[in-house]
DOKOLLUM-8704 format. One record per residue: x, y, z of N, C-alpha, C in turn. Coordinates in steps of 0.05 Angstrom, whole numbers, plus 5000, padded with zeros to 4 digits. Layout:
// DOKOLLUM-8704
XYZXYZXYZ
...
//
This chain:
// DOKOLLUM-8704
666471831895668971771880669972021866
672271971858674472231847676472161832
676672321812679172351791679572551786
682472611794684272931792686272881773
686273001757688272941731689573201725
689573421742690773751747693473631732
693273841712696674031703697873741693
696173611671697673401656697273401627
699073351607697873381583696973191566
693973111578691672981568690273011537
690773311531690073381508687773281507
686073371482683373281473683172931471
684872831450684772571452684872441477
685872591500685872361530683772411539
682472601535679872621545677972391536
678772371502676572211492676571971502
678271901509679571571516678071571546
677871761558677571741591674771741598
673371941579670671931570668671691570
670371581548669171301547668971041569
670771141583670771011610668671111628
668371311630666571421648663871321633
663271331620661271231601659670991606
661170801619661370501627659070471657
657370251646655070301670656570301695
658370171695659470091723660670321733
661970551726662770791735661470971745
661471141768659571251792661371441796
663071651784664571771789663472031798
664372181822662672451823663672701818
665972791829667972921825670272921801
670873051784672673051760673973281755
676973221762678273511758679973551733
679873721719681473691693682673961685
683474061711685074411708687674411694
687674591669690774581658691274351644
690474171633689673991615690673991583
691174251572691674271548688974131524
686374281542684474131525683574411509
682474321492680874601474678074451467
675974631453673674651445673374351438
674174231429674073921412673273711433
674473741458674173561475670873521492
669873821487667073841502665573751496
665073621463663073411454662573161477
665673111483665472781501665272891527
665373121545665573221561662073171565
661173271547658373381547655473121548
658172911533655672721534656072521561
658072601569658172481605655972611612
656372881618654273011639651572981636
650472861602648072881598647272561601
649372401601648172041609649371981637
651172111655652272011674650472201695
648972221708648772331735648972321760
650672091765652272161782654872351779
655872491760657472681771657272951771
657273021798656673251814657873401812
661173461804662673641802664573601785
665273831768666973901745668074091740
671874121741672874311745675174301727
674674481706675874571682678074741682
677974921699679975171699682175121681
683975351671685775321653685975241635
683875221615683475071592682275361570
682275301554682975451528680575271521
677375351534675575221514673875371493
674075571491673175771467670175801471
669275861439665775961456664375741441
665875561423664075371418664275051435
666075091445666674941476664774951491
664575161499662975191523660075191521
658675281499655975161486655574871490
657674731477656974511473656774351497
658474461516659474301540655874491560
654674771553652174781571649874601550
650274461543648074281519647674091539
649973951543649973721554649173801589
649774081598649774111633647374181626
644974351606642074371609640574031605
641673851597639873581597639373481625
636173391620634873301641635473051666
638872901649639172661656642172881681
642873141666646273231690644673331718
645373151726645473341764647573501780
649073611754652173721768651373891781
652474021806652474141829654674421829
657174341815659174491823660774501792
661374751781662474811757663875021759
666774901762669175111756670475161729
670275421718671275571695673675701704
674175691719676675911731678475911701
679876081694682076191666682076101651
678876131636677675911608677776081592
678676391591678676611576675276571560
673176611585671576711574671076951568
668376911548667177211542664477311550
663577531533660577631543658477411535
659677371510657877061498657476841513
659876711527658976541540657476561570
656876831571655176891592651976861582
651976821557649176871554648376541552
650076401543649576041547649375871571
651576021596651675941621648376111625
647376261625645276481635642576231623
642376131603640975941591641275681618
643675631624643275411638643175471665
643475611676642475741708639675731704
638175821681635075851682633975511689
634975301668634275071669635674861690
637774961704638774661717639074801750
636874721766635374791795638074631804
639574391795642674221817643674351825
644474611795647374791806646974991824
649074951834649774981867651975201869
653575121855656675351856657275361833
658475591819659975671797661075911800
664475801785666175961789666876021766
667476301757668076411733670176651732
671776561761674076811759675776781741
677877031743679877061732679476971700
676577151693677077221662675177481655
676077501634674977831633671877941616
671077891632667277881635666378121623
666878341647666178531645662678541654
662278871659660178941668657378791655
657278821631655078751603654578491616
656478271616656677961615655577931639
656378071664654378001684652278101691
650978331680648378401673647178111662
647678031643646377751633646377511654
648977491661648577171685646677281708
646477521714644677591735641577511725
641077641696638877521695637277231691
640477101686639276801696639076691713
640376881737640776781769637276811771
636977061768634077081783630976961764
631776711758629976541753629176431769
626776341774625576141792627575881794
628075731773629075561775631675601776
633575741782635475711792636175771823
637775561834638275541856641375601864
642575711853645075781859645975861885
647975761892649475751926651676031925
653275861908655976021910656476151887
656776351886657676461849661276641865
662776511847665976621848666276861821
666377101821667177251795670077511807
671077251810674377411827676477571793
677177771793678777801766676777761752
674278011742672777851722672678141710
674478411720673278591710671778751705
669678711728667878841736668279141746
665579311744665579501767663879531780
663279861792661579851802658379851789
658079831775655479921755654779581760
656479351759655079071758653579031794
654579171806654179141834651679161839
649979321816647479371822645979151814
646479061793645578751785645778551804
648178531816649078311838647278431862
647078641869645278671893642878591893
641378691873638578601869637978321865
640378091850640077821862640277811884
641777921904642577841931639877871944
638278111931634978161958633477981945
634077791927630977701911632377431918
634377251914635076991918636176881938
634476881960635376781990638176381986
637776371970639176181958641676271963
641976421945644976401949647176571974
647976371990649176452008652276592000
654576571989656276611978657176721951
659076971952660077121938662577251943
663477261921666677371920666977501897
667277761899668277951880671077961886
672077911891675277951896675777981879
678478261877680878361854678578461827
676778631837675278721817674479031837
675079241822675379491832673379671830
671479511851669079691851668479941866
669479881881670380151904668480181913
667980331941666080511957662880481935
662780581918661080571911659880371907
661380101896660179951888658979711923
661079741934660379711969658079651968
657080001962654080111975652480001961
652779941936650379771926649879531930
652279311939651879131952651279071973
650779261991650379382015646979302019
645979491995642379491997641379161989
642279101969641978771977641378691998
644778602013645178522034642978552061
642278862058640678922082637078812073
637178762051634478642044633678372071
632178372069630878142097630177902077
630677792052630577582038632977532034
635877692042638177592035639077472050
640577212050641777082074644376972069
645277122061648677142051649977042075
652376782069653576752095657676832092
657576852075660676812061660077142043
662077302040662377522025665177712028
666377602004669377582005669977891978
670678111993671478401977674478431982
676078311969679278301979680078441952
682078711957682178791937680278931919
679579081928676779181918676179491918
679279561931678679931931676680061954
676679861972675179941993676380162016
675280342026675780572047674380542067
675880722081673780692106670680862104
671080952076667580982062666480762063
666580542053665480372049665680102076
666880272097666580122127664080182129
663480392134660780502138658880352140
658680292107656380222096656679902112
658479772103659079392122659279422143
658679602165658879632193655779622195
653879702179651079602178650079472179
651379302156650679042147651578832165
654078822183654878622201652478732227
651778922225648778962258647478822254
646678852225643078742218643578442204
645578342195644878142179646677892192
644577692202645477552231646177252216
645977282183646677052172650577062166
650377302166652977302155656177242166
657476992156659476922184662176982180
662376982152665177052142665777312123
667877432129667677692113670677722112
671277842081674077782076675278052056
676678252075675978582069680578632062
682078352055684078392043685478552022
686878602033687878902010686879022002
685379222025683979522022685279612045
684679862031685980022060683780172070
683680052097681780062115682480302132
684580322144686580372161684880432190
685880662206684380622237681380762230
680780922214677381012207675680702216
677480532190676080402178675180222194
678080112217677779852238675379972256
674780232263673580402283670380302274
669780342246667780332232666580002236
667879862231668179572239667279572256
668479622282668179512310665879552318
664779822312662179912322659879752300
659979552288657879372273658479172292
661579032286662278812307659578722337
660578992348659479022381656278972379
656078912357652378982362651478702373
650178712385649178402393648078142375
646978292352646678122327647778012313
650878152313653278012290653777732302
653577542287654477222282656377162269
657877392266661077382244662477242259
663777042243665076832254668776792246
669076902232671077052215670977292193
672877432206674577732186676677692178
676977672153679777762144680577952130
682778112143683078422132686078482144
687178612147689778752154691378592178
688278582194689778442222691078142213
690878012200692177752189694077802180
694678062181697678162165698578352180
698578232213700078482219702878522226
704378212216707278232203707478372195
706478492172707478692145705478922139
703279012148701479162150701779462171
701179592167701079832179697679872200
699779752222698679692243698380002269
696180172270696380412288695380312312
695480462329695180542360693280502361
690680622349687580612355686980382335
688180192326686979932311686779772334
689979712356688979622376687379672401
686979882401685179992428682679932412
681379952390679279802377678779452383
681379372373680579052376679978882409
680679142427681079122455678379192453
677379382448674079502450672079332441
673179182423671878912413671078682424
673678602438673378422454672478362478
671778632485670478652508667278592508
665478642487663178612471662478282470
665078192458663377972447664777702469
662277512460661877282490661676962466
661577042440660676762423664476672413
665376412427667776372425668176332402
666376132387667776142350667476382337
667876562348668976872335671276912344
670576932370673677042385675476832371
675176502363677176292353678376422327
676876472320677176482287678176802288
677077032284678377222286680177382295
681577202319683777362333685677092330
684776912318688076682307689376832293
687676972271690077212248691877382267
690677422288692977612302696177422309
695577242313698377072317699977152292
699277332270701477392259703777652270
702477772301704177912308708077832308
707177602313710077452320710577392292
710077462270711077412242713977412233
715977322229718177332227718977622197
716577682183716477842169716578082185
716278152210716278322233718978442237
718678772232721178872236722478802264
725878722266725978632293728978722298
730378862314732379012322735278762328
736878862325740178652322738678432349
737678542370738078452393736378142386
734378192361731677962363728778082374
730178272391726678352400725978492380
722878412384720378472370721178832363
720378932344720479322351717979382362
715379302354713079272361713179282395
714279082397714679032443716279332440
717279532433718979602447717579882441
715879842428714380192431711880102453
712080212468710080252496707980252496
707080462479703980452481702580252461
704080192437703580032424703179622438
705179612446705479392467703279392493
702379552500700779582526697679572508
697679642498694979512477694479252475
696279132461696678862458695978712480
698578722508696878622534694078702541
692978882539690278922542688578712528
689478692499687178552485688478262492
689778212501690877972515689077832544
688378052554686778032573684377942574
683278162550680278152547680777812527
681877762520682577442502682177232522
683577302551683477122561680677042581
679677192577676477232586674277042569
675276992537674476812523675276612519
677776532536678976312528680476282504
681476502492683376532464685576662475
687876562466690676692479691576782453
693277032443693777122426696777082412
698276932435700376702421699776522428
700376342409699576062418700775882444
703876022450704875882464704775982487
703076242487702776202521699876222532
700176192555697376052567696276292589
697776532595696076782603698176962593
696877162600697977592592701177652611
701177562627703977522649705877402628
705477252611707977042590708977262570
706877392559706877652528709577802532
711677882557714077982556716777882548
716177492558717077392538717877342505
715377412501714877362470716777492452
716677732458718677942432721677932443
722277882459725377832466726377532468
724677372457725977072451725177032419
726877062407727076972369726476682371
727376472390726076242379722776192380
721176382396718876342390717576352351
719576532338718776602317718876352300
720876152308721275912298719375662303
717275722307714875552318714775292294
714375042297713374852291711574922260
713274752241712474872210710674572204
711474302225710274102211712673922203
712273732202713973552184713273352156
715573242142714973202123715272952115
714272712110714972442100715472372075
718672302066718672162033720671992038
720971902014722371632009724471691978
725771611971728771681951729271391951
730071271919730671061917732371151885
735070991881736771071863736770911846
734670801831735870481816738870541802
740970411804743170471789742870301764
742370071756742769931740740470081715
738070241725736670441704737170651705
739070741713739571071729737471181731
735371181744733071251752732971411789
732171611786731071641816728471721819
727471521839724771501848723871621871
722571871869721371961898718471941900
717671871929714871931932715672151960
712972291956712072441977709472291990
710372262020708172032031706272222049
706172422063705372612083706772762099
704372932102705673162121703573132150
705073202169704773192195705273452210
704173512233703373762252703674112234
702274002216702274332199701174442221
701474782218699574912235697275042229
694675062242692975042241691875372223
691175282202690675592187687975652176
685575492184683275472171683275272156
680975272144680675002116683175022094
684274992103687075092082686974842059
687774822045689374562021692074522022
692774332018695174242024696274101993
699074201985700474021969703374111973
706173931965708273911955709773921933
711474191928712374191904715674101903
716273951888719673811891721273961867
723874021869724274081852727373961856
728773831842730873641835732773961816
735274001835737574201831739174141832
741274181803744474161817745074321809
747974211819750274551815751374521797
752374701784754574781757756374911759
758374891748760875071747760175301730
760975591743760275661721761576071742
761976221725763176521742761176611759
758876501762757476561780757776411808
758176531832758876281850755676211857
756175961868753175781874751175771853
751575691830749175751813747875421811
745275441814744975221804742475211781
742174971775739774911746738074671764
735174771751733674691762732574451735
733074141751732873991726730473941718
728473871744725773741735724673941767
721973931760720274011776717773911777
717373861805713073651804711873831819
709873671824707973811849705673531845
706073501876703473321875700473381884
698173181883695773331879695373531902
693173661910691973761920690573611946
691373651970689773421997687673692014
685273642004683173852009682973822047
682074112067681574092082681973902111
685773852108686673712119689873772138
690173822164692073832172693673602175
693473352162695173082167694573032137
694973162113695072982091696572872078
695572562071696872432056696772402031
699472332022699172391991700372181972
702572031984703271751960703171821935
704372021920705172151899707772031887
708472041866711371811860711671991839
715372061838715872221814717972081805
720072001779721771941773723172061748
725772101748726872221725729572071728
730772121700732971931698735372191715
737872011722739872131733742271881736
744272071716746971951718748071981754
748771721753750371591786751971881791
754271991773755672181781754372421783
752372411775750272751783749472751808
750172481821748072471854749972761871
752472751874754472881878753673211883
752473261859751973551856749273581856
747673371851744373461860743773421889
741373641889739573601913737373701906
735473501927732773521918730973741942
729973851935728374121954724774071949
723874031974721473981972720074221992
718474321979717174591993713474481994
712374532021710674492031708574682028
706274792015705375012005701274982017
700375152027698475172031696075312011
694275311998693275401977690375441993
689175651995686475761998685676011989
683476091992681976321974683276541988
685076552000685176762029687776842010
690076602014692276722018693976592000
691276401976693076291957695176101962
697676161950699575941956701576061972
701775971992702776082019705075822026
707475872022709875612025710075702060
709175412076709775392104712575252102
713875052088716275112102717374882077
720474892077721574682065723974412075
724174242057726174052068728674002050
730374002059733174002027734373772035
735873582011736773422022738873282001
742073292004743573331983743773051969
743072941948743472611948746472531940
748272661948751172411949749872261974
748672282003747072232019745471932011
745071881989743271641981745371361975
745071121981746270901983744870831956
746370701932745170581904743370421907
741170301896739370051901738970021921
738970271944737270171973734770381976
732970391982730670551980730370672016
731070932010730871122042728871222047
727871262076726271402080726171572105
725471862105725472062119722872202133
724172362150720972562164722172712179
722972892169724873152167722373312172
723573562195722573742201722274032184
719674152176720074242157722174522167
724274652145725474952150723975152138
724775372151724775722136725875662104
723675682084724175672060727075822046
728275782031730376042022730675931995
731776191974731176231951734276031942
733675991911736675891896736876071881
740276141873742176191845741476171828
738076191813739275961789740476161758
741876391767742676531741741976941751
743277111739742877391737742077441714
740777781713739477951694740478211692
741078351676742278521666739378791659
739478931687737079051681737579481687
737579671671737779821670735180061676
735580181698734180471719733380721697
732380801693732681131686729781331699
730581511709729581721729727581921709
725381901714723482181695722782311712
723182441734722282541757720082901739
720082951729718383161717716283061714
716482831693714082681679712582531700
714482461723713982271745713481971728
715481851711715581681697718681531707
716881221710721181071703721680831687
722680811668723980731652725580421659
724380261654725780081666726479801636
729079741636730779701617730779401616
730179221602731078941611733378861589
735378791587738178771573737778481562
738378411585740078131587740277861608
739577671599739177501626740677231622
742777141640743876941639742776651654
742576451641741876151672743776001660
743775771674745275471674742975401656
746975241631746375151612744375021603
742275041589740074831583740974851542
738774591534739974411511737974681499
738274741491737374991461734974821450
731774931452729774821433727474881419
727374901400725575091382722575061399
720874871418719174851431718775101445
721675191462721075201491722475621476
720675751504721575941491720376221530
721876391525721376491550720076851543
719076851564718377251568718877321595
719177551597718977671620716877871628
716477841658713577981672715178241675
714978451683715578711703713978761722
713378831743711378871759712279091778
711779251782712079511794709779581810
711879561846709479571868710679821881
707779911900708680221917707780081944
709180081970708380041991706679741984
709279611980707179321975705179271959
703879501946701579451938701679431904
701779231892701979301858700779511847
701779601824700579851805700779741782
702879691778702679591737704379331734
703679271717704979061698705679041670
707679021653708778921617709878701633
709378581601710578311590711978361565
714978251560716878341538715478141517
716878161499716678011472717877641474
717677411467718677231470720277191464
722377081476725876941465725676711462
727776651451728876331442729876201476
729475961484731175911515733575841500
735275981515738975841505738976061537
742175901543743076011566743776281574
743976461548743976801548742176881533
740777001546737877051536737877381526
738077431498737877771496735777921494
734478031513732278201509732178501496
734678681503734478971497731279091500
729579041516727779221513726279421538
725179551528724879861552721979721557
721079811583718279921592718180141611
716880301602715580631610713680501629
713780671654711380591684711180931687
708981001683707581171695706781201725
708481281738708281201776705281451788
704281351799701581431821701681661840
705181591850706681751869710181881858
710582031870713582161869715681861870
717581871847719581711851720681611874
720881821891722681681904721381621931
719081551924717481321939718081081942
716780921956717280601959716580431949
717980451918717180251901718979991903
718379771891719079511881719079471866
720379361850720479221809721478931819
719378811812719478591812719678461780
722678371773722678171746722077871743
720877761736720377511731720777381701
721577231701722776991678720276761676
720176721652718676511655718776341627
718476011627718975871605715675801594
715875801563713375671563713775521535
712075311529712875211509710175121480
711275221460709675201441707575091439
708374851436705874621439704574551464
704674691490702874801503700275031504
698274971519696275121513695375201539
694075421534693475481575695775581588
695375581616697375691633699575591640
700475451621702575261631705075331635
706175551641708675681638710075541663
712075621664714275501682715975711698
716275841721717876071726720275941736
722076121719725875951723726876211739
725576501746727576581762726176971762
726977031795724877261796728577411816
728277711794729877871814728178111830
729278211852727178471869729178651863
728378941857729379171859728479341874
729779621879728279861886727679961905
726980111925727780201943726680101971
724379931976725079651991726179401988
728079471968729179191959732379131984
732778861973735378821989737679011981
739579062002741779272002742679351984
744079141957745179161938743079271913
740279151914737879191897736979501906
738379591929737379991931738980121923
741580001924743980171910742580291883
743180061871741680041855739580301848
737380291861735680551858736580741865
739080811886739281011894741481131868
743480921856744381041839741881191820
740281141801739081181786737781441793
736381531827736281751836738681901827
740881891837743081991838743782101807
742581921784742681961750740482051743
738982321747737382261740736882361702
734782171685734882251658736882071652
738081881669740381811652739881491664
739181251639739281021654742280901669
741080741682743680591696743680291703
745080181685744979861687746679671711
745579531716746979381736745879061742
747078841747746278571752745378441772
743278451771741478321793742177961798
742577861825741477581820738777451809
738077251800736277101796735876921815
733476971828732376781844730476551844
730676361859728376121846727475951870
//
C-alpha cells in the first residue's frame, strides 16, 4: 500500500492528524511520500513514532522539507528502534548539515533494513561524509543504494567512498552526480571499484568534471568489473580521447555493461566528431550480448533529434557531411548484426538515406493523452481530470506525470499576452509507459472567461538521467466546451511551445579587459494579478558558455504587482573571452511567505546572448558593439 501526498500544504498539524491514522492496527501502509509538504522539525515527533510502532512501512520520502537538526534526530530515534524495518529514506533538499550526518551515521550502524538513502542536493560537504562513511562500514549496515548528488563534495571524500566501495560488497549503487570531483577524484573511486569485494552495479558521475583522464582510469574498471551494468558519464567532456578510452574497456569480453549514458544520448545537441563514430562502429563489432546493444545504442536515436541543426531544405546537416554520414551507415550495419536498428522506423541500413531528407520522421509519435472538462455553470466551476497517457515512447524506466496549466488572454500593448491563472500537476506514475492517473483539478471560472481561456496540458517525463524532460503537449481553447455537459478527449500529444506571459527590461554592459559582464535587471512587466502582501517574487540569472552553466545570482525580493521594479546589477566573471558563446538565462519566480521549502512558482524565463534567438543576439551584438557602456533592451517573457 501507498500514500503520496507530494507538493501539498499539509503543514505540521496534517501530519499529526494523518499520523494518527497510520497508527491504527488496521493500517499496513508501506510506502509514504511527503515531498514539499511545508513540514518543519515539529512534525518528526509523530513521524517518528510511526516508524518505531508501525513496521510495516518500508519507505519514506521527505524531500523538500525544512526539517532542521532537531527534526532529523528525532525522526533517526524512532528509524534506530528495534520495532522500524524502513528500507528506503529520501532526504533529498532537507537543507542538511554535517550534524545530521553524525545521527544518520548512528543509524546506518544500528538498522541492517536500510537499503537506500538519498541525501542529495544539500550541502554536506567533504567532513559530513567522512562520518556517514564511517557508519557505512559497520558490520551491521547493509546499505544498497546511497544518492549524494549536489552534496558538495570533492575529491578528498572519494577516498572515503572508495574504501566503502572495497570493504561493502553490499552496496551495489552510487551517484555522485553534480559534485566536482574531477579526474582525481575518478581515480580514487576507481581503486575501490577494482577491489574483488566490490560489486557495484549502478554508478552514475554526471557532471563531475570528468576528462578523458579519467576515461582511463573507467575503461579499467568496465574490463575487470563484470558486476557493473549501468554507467552514467553526462555532462563531462569526454570528447573523441575519451569515447576512444571507453571503447577499448567496452570491447573486453568481461564488460556486462548494459547501459552508458554520456554524450551519445545527446547527439542532437552535443559535439559529435568523426572518430566518436568510427569508435561506436568499433564497438559494435565486439560485442554479441543484445541487452547492451538494446540499451546503449537506443540513446543514439537521438540523431534524428529535432534539436539537430537542419538546412531550409529539412535535411538533416549531419546526412550531408559524408564522412560523417558514412559512419553512421556503418554502425548501422554492424546494429543490424544484433538486431538493433538505429532509427526506429527503419528495419535495415538501405532505409538511413531516407531519414535526413524526410522532416516528418522527426515528428515521430509523442503518445497521446486522455482528459475529460466539465463546466458546471450554475457553480461556475471547471472540473478537469487527467485520465492517461497512451503510446509514450520508450525511454527506460522513466516516470511519468502531467502538468495543466489553465491561461487566458488579456488585453493589454503587448500582443498575445497571456496570465497564467492556476497551475497543477498530478502525481507521479512510477515505471510505466501506459500510465494512469484519475487526477481531478477544479477552480472557479466565470462563463465569460471560457472565451479567452485555454487549458495546456504538458506531458513530462522525470528520471535520474534527464530529470524533467516535457515529451509533448495538448492545448485546447474552452469557448470549445458545451455548459453542464462533461467532454471527453485523447488528443495526440504536440511539439511543446512557450507563452507571452509578460517582458523584462534587461540591460548588457561589455568589460572585455577585466573579461567581466555586467548584466542589469530593470524592470519586468506580466498580466495583471490582485497585489498581495503573501506573495512576493526574485529573479535567477544564470549564465551558460557552450551550453554548459558557469554561474548563478539571485536579486533581492519584490512585492508581485504587475510592474515589477528591480534596478539591480550582477557582475559575472566569464571563464572565456566575451565574445564567446554565452547564454543568460533570466528567470522569474513567485514565492510566498507563508510557504516553506521549495515551493516557488516560475511565471516566466527570457534567453539572451549570443546563441540566443535573432532578436536576443542583437541584443549582444549591440552591447559588443558598446563596449563599457550598458545597453538596455526588452526581452519577451516566456512560460
Amino acid at each position: 500500500m501507498e500514500l503520496t501526498l507530494n507538493n501539498n500544504e499539509l503543514g505540521d498539524s496534517g501530519v499529526e492528524l494523518m499520523c494518527k491514522g497510520l497508527m491504527a492496527p488496521s493500517c499496513n501502509l508501506q510506502k509514504l511520500w511527503l515531498q514539499n509538504c511545508n513540514l518543519t522539525d515539529a512534525c518528526c515527533k509523530y513521524l517518528s513514532s510511526v516508524l518505531s510502532t508501525k513496521p510495516t512501512l518500508i519507505e519514506l520520502h521527505l524531500g523538500d522539507n525544512k526539517l532542521g537538526t532537531s527534526g532529523v534526530k528525532v525522526l533517526c530515534e524512532g528509524l534506530m528502534d528495534p520495532n522500524c524495518k524502513l528500507q528506503k529514506l529520501q532526504l533529498e533538499y532537507c537543507e542538511l548539515s554535517p550534524d545530521h550526518c553524525e545521527m544518520l551515521c548512528s543509524a546506518l550502524r544500528t538498522k541492517s533494513s536500510l537499503k537506500g538513502l538519498n541525501i542529495s542536493n544539500n550541502k554536506l560537504g567533504d567532513a559530513a561524509i567522512k562520518v556517514l562513511c564511517q557508519g557505512m562500514m559497520d558490520p551491521n549496515c547493509k546499505l544498497q543504494s546511497l544518492h549524494l548528488e549536489n552534496c558538495h563534495i570533492t575529491a578528498a571524500s572519494c577516498g572515503d567512498l572508495s574504501t566503502v566501495l572495497a570493504m561493502k560488497p553490499s552496496l551495489t549503487e552510487l551517484s555522485v552526480g553534480e559534485n566536482k570531483i574531477g579526474d582525481p577524484g575518478v581515480a580514487l573511486l576507481c581503486q575501490g571499484l577494482l577491489n574483488p569485494n566490490c560489486k557495484i552495479e549502478k554508478l552514475w558521475l554526471w557532471e563531475c568534471g570528468v576528462s578523458p583522464a579519467g576515461c582511463k582510469d573507467l575503461s579499467h574498471v568496465l574490463s575487470a568489473k563484470e558486476s557493473l551494468t549501468e554507467l552514467s558519464l553526462i555532462g563531462n567532456e569526454l570528447g573523441d580521447p575519451g569515447m576512444e578510452l571507453l571503447c577499448q574497456g567496452l570491447t573486453d569480453p568481461k564488460t556486462k555493461l548494459q547501459a552508458l549514458w554520456r554524450g551519445l544520448q545527446l547527439l542532437g545537441t552535443c559535439t559529435l566528431g568523426e572518430q566518436q563514430l568510427k569508435q561506436c562502429s568499433l564497438c559494435t563489432s565486439h560485442l554479441e550480448a543484445e541487452p547492451f546493444s538494446t540499451c546503449f545504442f537506443s540513446a543514439v536515436t537521438a540523431v534524428s533529434s529535432p534539436l539537430l541543426p537542419r538546412k531550409p531544405n529539412g535535411r538533416c546537416m549531419v546526412c550531408e557531411q559524408p564522412s560523417l554520414w558514412e559512419h553512421i551507415q556503418k554502425l548501422q550495419e554492424e546494429l543490424n548484426k544484433l538486431g538493433t536498428c538505429l532509427f526506429p522506423s527503419c528495419t535495415c541500413s538501405k532505409n538511413l538515406e531516407s531519414v535526413g531528407s524526410n522532416p516528418e520522421f522527426l515528428e515521430s509519435s509523442r503518445g497521446r493523452l486522455r482528459f475529460s472538462l466539465f463546466y458546471h455553470r450554475e457553480q461556475l466551476e471547471l472540473l478537469l481530470t487527467v485520465i492517461a497517457v497512451t503510446g509514450l515512447p520508450s525511454r527506460g524506466s522513466a516516470d511519468s506525470a502531467v502538468r495543466v496549466r489553465l491561461l487566458r488572454q488579456v488585453p493589454s500593448h503587448i500582443s498575445g499576452l497571456q496570465c497564467m491563472v492556476h497551475e497543477w500537476q498530478t502525481q507521479v506514475v512510477k515505471n510505466c509507459r501506459k500510465p494512469a492517473f484519475g487526477d481531478q483539478f477544479v477552480c472557479s471560472l466565470q462563463e465569460a472567461e471560457l472565451e479567452k481561456s485555454t487549458v495546456k496540458l504538458e506531458v513530462k517525463h522525470f528520471n535520474k538521467y534527464s530529470r524533467h524532460t516535457v515529451l509533448g503537449e495538448v492545448r485546447l481553447t474552452l469557448s470549445k466546451l458545451k455548459a453542464s455537459q462533461p467532454m471527453e478527449f485523447c488528443e495526440v500529444l504536440q511539439k511543446t511551445t512557450k507563452d507571452l506571459v509578460g517582458e523584462v527590461l534587461v540591460s548588457l554592459k561589455c568589460l572585455p579587459i577585466s573579461q567581466k559582464i555586467e548584466i542589469g535587471l530593470l524592470k519586468v512587466k506580466t498580466a495583471s494579478v490582485c497585489s498581495s502582501p503573501e506573495k512576493y517574487v526574485y529573479a535567477r540569472i544564470d549564465i551558460s558558455c557552450n551550453l554548459h552553466k558557469q554561474k548563478h545570482q539571485k536579486s533581492s525580493p519584490r512585492a508581485r504587482t504587475s510592474v515589477i521594479i528591480f534596478n539591480e546589477t550582477f557582475l559575472f566573471h566569464l571563464a572565456e573571452p566575451v565574445a564567446g558563446a554565452y547564454t543568460v538565462l533570466v528567470s522569474i519566480y513567485e514565492m510566498s511567505s507563508r510557504a516553506r521549502g521549495r515551493s516557488r512558482q516560475l511565471i516566466g524565463q527570457a534567453v539572451l546572448g549570443k546563441r540566443s534567438p535573432s532578436e536576443a543576439n542583437d541584443h549582444w551584438a549591440l552591447m559588443m558593439q558598446s563596449v563599457q557602456q550598458p545597453v538596455a533592451k526588452w526581452h519577451p517573457l516566456l512560460l
